[in-house]
C-alpha positions in Angstrom: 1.4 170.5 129.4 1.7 166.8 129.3 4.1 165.4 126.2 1.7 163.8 124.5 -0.1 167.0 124.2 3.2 168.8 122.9 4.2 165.7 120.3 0.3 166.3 119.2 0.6 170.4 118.6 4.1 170.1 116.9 2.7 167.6 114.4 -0.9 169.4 113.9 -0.2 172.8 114.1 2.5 172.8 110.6 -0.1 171.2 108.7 -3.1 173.5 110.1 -0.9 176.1 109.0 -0.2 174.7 105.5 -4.2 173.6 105.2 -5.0 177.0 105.8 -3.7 178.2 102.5 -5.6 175.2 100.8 -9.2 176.6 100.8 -7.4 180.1 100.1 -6.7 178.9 96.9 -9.7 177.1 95.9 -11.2 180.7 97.0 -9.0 182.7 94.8 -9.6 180.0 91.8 -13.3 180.6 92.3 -12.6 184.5 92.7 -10.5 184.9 89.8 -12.9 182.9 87.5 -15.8 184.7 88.9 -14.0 188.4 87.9 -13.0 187.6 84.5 -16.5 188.1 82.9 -19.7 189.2 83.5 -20.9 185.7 83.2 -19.4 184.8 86.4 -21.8 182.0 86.8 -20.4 180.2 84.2 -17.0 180.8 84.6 -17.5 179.4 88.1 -19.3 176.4 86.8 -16.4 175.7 84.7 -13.7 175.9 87.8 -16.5 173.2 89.5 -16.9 171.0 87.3 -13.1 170.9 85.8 -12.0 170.4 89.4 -15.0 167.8 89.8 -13.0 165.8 86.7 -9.6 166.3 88.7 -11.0 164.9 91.7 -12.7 161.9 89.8 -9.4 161.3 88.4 -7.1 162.1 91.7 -9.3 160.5 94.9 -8.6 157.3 93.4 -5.0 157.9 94.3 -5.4 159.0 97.5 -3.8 155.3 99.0 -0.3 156.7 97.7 -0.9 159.3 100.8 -3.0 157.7 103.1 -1.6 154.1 103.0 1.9 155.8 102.7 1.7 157.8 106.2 0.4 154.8 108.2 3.0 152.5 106.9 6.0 154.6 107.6 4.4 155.7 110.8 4.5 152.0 111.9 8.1 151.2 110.6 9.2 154.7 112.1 7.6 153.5 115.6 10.0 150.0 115.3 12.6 152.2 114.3 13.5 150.2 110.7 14.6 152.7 108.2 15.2 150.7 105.4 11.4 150.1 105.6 10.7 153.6 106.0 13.0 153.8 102.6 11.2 151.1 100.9 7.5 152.5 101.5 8.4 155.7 99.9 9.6 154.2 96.6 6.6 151.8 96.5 4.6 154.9 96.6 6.6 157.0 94.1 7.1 154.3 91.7 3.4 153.5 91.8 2.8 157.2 91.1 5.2 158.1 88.8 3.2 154.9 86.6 0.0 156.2 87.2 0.6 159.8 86.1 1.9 158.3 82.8 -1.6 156.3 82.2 -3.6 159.3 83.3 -1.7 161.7 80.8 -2.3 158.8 78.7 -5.8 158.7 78.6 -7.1 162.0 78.9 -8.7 162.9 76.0 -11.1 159.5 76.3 -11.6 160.7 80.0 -13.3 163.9 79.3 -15.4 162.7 76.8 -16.5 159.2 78.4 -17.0 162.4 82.0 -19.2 164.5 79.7 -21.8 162.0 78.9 -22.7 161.5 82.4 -22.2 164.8 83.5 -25.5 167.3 82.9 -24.0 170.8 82.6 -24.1 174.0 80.1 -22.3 174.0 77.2 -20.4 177.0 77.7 -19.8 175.2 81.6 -18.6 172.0 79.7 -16.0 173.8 76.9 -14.7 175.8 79.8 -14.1 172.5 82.2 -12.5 170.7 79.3 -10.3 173.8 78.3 -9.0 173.3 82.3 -9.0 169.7 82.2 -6.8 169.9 78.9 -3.8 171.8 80.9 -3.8 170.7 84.1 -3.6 167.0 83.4 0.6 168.0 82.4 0.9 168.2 86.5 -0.5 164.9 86.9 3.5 163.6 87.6 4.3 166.0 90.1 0.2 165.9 92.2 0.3 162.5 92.8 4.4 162.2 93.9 3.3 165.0 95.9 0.6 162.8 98.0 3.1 159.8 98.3 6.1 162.6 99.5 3.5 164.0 102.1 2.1 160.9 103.0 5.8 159.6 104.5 6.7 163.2 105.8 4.1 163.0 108.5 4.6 159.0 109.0 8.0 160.2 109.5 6.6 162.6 112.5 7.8 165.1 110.2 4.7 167.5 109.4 7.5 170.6 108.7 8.3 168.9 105.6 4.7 168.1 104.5 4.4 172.6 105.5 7.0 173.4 103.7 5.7 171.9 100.6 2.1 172.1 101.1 2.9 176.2 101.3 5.3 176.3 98.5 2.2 174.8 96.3 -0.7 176.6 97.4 1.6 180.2 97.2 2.6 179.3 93.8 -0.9 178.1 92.7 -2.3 181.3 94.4 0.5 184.0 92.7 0.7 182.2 89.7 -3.2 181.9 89.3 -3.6 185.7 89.5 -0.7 186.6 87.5 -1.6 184.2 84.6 -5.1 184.8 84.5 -5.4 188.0 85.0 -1.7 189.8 83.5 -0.1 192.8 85.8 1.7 195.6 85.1 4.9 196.6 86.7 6.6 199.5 85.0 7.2 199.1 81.7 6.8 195.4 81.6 2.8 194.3 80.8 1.1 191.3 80.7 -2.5 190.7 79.3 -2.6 187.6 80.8 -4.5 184.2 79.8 -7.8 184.6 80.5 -9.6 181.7 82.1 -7.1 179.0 81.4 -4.1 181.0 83.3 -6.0 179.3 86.2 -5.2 176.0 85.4 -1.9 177.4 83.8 -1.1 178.3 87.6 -2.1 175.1 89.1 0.8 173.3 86.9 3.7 175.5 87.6 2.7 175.1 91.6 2.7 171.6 91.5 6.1 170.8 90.1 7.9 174.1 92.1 6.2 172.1 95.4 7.6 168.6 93.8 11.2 170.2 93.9 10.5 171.6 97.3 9.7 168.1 98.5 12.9 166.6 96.9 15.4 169.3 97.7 13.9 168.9 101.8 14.1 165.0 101.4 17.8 164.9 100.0 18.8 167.6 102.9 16.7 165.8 105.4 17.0 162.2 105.2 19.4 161.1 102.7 22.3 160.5 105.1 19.4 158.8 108.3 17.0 157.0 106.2 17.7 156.8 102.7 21.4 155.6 102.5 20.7 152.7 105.4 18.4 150.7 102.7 21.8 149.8 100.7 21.7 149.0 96.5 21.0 145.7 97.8 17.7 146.8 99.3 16.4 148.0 96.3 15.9 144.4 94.8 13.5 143.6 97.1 11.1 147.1 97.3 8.3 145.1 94.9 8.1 142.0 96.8 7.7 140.2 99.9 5.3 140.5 102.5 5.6 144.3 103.2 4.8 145.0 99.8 1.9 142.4 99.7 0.2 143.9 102.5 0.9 147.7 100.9 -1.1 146.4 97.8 -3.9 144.8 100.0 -4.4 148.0 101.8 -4.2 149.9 98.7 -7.5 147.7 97.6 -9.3 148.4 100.3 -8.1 152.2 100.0 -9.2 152.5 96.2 -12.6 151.3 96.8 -13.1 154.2 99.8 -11.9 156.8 97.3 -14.9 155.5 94.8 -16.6 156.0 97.8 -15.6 159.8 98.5 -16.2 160.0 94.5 -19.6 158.7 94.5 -20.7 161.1 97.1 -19.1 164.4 95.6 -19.0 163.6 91.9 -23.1 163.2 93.1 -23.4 166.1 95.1 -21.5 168.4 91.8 -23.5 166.4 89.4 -26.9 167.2 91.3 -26.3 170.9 91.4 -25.5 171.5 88.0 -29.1 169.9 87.0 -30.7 172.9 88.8 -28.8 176.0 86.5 -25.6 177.9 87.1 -26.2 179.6 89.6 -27.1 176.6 92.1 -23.9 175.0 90.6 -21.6 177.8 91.9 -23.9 178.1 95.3 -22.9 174.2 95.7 -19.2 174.9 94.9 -18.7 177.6 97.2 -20.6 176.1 99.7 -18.1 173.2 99.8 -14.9 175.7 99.7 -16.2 177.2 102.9 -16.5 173.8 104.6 -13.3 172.7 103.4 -12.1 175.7 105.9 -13.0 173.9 108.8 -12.5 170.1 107.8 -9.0 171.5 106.7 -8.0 172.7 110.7 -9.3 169.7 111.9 -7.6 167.7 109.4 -4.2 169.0 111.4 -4.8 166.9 114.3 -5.9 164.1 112.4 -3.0 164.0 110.7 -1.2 164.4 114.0 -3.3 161.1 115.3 -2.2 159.0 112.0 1.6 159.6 112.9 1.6 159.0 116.7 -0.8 155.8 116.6 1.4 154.4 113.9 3.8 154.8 115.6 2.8 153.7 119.1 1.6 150.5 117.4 4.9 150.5 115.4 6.8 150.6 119.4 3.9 148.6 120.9 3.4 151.0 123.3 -0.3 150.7 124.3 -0.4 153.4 127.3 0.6 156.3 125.1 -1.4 154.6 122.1 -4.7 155.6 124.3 -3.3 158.9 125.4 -2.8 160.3 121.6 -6.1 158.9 121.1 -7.8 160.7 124.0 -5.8 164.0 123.1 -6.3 164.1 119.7 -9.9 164.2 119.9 -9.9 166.6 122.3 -7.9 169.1 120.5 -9.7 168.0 117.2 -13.0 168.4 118.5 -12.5 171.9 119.9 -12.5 173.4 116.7 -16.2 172.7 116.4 -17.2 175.7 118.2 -15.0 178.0 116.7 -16.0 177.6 113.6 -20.0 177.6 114.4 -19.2 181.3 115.2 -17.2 182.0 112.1 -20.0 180.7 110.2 -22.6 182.2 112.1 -20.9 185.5 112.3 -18.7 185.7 109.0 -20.8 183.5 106.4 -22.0 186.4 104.1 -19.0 188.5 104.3 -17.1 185.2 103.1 -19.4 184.6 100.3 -18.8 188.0 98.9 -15.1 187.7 99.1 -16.1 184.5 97.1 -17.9 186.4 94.0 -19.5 189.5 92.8 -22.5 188.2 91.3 -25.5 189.3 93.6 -27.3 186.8 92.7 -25.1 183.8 94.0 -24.1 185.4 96.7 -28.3 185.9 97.9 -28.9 182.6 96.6 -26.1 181.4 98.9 -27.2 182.6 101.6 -30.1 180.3 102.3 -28.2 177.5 103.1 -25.8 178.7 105.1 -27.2 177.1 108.1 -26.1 174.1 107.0 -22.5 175.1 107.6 -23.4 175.5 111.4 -24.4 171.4 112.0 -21.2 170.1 109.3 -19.1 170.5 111.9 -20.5 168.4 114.6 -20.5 165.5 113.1 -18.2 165.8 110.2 -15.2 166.3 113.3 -15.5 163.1 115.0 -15.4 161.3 111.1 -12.1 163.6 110.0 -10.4 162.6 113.1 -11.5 158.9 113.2 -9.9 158.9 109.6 -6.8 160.0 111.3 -6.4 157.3 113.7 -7.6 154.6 111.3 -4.9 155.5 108.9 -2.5 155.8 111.7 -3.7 152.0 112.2 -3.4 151.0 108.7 -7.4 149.9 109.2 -8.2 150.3 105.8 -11.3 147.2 105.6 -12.7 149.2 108.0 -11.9 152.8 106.4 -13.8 151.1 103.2 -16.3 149.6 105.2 -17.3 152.6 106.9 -17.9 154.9 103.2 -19.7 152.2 102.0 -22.4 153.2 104.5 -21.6 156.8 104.0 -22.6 156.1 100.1 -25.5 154.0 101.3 -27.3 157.0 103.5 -26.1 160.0 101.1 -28.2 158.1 98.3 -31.3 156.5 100.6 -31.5 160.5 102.3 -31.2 162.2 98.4 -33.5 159.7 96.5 -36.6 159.8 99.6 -36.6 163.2 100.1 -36.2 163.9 96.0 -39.5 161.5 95.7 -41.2 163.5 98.5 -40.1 166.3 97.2 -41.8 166.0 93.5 -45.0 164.4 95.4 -45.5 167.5 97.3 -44.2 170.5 95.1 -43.3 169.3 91.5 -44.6 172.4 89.8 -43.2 175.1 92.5 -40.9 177.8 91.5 -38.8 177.0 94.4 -38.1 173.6 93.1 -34.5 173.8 92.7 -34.0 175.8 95.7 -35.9 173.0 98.2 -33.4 170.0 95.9 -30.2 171.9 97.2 -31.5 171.4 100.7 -32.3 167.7 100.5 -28.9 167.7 98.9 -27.3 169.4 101.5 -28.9 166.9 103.9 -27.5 163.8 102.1 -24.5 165.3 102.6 -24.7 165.8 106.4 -25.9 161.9 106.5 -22.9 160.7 104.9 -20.4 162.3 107.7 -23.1 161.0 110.2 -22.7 157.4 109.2 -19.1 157.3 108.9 -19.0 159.1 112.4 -21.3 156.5 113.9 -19.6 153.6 111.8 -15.9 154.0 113.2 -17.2 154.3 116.6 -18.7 151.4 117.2 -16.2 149.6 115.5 -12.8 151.0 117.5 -13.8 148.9 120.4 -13.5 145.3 118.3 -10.2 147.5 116.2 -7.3 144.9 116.6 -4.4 147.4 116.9 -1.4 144.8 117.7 
C-alpha cells in the first residue's frame, strides 16, 4: 500500500469511527422522543425543530472548526508551532465570547425563530422547552469545534475520536437515562420526560470538553504549547496571521448562512405540510447524515494532508492526497446505495413506532439512493478546500447551492399548484419537490468546486 494511502486511512478511519456514533445519536434522540407518548409525531417535531434552532444558532460558528483545521494544517506542514499554538487560542477565545452572547440572547432568539417558523403549538412549546436547556452547553459545543478543528490540522484525528466518542456516548447514555429513568435494584428513577433529552445533550458536551483538554495537556503541552513562550501570547490578536484568520472567517460565516438557508428551508417547508411530514423530513435527513458522515472521514483526512503539503510546499504528494482521497471517498457511494436499498425500512422502524411515519416514509426513500452520488464529490471537495484555506471559493460555491435549492423548490411548487392544487396528495408530491431542491443543492456545489480547482491557487 503506497504511504499516502496509509497517512489517508490513519487520519479517516478515527473519525469514520467517531462519526458513526453521530447519527446514532440523532437516532436515539428521535427514538426516545418518539416512545415517550403516543403522540410521537409531535414529540418528534419538537426534537426537529428544537435542533433546527440549534443549528440556526451553531452553523454560524462552524469557521472556529473549519478555518481552525486548515490553518494549523498549514503551520503543521511548515513545522511552526507557536503558530499552531496561536490558531488554537484565536479559536477558543473567539468561542468562549460567542457562547457568552449566545447564552445572552436566548430568550429574544426563540421568540424572534418562532415568528418565522410555521409549526404546531404543542411542536413549538416542546422546541422552546429544549431550546431553553440546551443553550447552558453553548461554552463547551463551540470550544468543542475549535479543539477538533486543530486536532485533525494537527494530523491528529485520535484526538478529535477520542472526544467526538466521549460526546456522542454521553449524549446517547445520558439521553436514555434522563429521559426515560431506570431501575437498578433498589435505586429508581422516573426520569424527565421529554426534556431529559436535551438534559443529556448538556452533560455530553462538557464531559467531551474535559476529554479534549485533559488529551491536549497530555498531548501537546510540552511539543506545541510551551514553544509559543508568555511573550507569544501578546501578539495572538494581531498581525497578519490573525488578519487573514478573520478574513477567512467572513467568507466562512456567509457559507454557514448558506448551509442555514438551505436546511432551516428544507425543516421550515416540512412542518407547513403536518407532523407527520415534519418527522418523515427529519428522519429522512438522520439517515443521510449516515453516509455523508463516513465520507466526511476522508474528507477530513484530505483537509489535514493538503494543508499540510501546501504548509511543506510539497506539490507531488499535494496531487497524490488529492487523487487518493477521492478515491477512497468516493467508494462509499456504492456501499451505501445497497444499505439504503436493502435496509431503508428496517432503519425507519428502528427510527419510530408510529405506523404512520414510518409508511409515509417510505415513499421517498428512493431519494436516499441518488444523495450519494453527487453529495460525495461536494463532502470531499469541502475537505480539500478547507485543507486549502479556499474559503471565497467555499462561499462562492453555497451561494449557488442556495440559488438552485430555491429556483428547483419555488418552479416545481408553482407547477405543482397549477397542476394539482386541490389533490389529496398535495403535501405528499411538495416533499418530493423538496427532496429534489435538496439534491440540486449538492449538485451545484459538486459541479461549482470542480470547475474551479483547476484556476485554485494553492501556493
Amino acid at each position: 500500500m503506497k504511504a499516502i494511502n496509509r497517512d489517508i486511512l490513519k487520519l479517516a478511519v478515527p473519525s469514520i469511527l467517531a462519526n458513526i456514533t453521530v447519527p446514532i445519536v440523532g437516532m436515539v434522540d428521535i427514538a426516545v422522543a418518539g416512545h415517550l407518548d403516543t403522540n410521537a409525531a409531535t414529540m418528534i417535531g419538537g426534537i426537529a425543530i428544537g435542533s433546527m434552532l440549534f443549528d440556526l444558532l451553531y452553523w454560524n460558528f462552524g469557521f472556529l472548526r473549519v478555518g481552525t483545521g486548515g490553518l494549523a494544517a498549514q503551520a503543521f506542514g511548515r513545522g511552526d508551532r507557536p503558530e499552531c499554538t496561536r490558531v488554537l487560542a484565536r479559536a477558543l477565545g473567539i468561542a468562549l465570547s460567542c457562547a457568552l452572547l449566545l447564552i445572552a440572547v436566548q430568550w429574544f432568539f426563540v421568540k424572534a425563530a418562532f415568528v418565522f417558523v410555521d409549526c404546531t403549538p404543542e411542536v413549538q412549546e416542546l422546541a422552546s422547552k429544549y431550546f431553553f436547556i440546551r443553550i447552558w452547553a453553548a461554552p463547551a459545543t463551540l470550544s468543542l469545534m475549535a479543539l477538533k478543528g486543530w486536532f485533525i490540522g494537527m494530523q491528529d484525528s485520535v484526538s478529535a475520536m477520542t472526544t467526538d466518542i466521549m460526546v456522542n456516548g454521553m449524549n446517547f447514555l445520558m439521553s436514555i437515562v434522563l429521559a426515560l429513568g431506570f431501575s437498578i435494584g433498589g435505586w429508581h428513577y422516573a426520569g424527565m420526560g421529554f426534556a431529559g433529552v436535551a438534559a443529556g445533550t448538556v452533560v455530553a458536551q462538557y464531559s467531551g470538553l474535559l476529554t479534549a483538554v485533559i488529551l491536549l495537556l497530555a498531548r501537546y503541552r510540552r511539543s506545541t504549547l510551551q514553544t509559543l513562550g508568555s511573550g507569544g501570547l501578546k501578539d495572538i490578536f494581531k498581525g497578519e496571521q490573525m488578519r487573514r484568520f478573520m478574513s477567512m472567517n467572513v467568507d466562512l460565516f456567509v457559507r454557514s448562512l448558506c448551509f442555514i438557508a438551505i436546511y432551516i428551508g428544507f425543516t421550515v417547508i416540512s412542518a407547513r405540510y403536518g407532523d407527520t411530514l415534519l418527522a418523515v423530513s427529519s428522519i429522512l435527513m438522520k439517515l443521510l447524515m449516515i453516509f455523508s458522515y463516513f465520507t466526511d472521514g476522508f474528507a477530513y483526512a484530505g483537509e489535514a494532508l493538503i494543508g499540510r503539503f501546501i504548509g511543506a510546499k510539497d506539490r507531488t504528494m499535494l496531487r497524490e492526497a488529492i487523487k487518493w482521497t477521492f478515491i477512497w471517498s468516493m467508494s462509499i457511494v456504492l456501499i451505501f446505495i445497497g444499505i439504503y436499498h436493502f435496509a431503508g425500512v428496517p432503519m425507519l422502524h428502528l427510527m419510530t413506532s408510529d405506523a404512520a411515519v414510518v409508511e409515509a416514509s417510505q415513499e421517498y426513500l428512493p431519494w436516499l439512493l441518488l444523495m450519494p452520488v453527487v453529495g460525495c464529490a461536494a463532502f470531499t471537495w469541502d475537505g480539500i478546500y478547507i485543507g486549502a484555506t479556499a474559503s471565497r471559493q467555499m462561499r462562492d460555491s453555497m451561494l449557488w447551492a442556495v440559488v438552485g435549492f430555491a429556483l428547483v423548490w419555488f418552479v416545481g411548487i408553482i407547477m405543482l399548484q397549477q397542476a394539482a392544487p386541490t389533490s389529496e396528495r398535495y403535501g405528499n408530491l411538495a416533499m418530493h419537490i423538496l427532496m429534489a431542491a435538496y439534491f440540486a443543492h449538492l449538485l451545484a456545489r459538486t459541479v461549482y468546486l470542480s470547475l474551479k480547482y483547476r484556476k485554485l491557487d494553492l501556493f
